[in-house]
C-alpha positions in Angstrom: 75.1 168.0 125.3 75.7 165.2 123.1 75.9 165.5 119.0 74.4 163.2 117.0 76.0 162.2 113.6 74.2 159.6 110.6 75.8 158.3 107.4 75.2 154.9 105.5 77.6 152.3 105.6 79.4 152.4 102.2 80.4 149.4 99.9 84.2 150.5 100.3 83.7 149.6 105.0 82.5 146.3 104.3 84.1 142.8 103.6 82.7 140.2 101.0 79.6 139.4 102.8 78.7 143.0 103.9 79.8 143.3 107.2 81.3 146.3 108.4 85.4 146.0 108.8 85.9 146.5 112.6 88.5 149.7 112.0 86.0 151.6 110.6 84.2 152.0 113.3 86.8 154.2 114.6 86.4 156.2 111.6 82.7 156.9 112.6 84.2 158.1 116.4 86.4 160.7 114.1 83.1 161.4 112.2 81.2 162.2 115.8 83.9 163.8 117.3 84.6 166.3 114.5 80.7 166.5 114.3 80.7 167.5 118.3 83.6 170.4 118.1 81.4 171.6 115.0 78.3 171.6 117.0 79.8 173.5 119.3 80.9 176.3 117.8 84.0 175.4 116.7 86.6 173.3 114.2 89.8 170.9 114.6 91.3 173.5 111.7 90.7 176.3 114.3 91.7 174.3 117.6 95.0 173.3 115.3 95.5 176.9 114.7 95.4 178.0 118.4 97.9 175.1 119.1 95.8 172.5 120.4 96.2 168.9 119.0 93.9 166.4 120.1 95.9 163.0 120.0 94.1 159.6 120.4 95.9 157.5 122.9 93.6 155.0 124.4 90.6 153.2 122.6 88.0 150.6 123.9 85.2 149.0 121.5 82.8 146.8 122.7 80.8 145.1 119.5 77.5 143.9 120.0 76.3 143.7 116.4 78.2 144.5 113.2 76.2 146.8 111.0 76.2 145.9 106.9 76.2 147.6 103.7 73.7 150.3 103.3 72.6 150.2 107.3 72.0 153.8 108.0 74.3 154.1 111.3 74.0 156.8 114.2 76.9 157.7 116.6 76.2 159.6 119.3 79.1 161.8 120.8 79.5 162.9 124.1 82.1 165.1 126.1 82.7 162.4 129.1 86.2 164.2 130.8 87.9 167.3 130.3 90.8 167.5 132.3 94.6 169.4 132.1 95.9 167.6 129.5 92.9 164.8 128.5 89.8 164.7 127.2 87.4 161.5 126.6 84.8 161.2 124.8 82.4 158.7 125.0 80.5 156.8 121.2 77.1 155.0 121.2 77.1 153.6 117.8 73.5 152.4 116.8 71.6 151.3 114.0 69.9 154.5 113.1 66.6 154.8 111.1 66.6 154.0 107.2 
C-alpha cells in the first residue's frame, strides 16, 4: 500500500527564477520514504536500533516538469522489491492540489 506525503516547495529548493534545484527532489524521496516506514508502523530511529541501515545505492530520476516556489508537491511512495539484502522503492512526484 503506497503512502502519500505533501509539502510546498520552499524559497530555500529553488534557483533565481523559482524552479526547483534537481537534488532536491531526492530530498522529497527521503521525505516519502521516511513517511512510508512511519505509515507502517514503524521508524528509521527504531530500524537503526535493531541494526538495520537502509543505504541508497542506485537512483534514477526522470523529470518531466520542474515544480516552482510555493507549488504544493505530492510524492507518492511505494514498496516495489524486498529482497535479502535490497529493497526499492518506487516515487511518483506530482503536482499536488494548492
Amino acid at each position: 500500500m503506497p503512502s502519500v506525503s505533501e509539502l510546498r516547495v520552499r524559497y530555500a529548493e529553488t534557483d533565481q527564477m523559482g524552479v526547483v534545484y534537481h537534488a532536491n527532489y531526492l530530498i522529497w524521496c527521503e521525505i516519502g520514504r521516511t513517511d512510508f516506514i512511519r505509515q507502517h508502523g514503524g521508524s528509521y530511529a527504531e530500524m537503526e536500533k535493531d541494526g538495520v541501515l537502509l543505504a541508497v545505492s542506485d537512483v534514477h530520476l526522470r523529470l518531466h516538469a520542474s515544480a516552482r516556489y510555493d507549488d504544493v508537491v505530492r510524492v507518492e511512495t511505494r514498496l516495489a522489491e524486498v529482497r535479502s539484502r535490497q529493497v526499492t522503492f518506487d516515487y511518483a512526484i506530482t503536482k499536488g492540489e494548492s
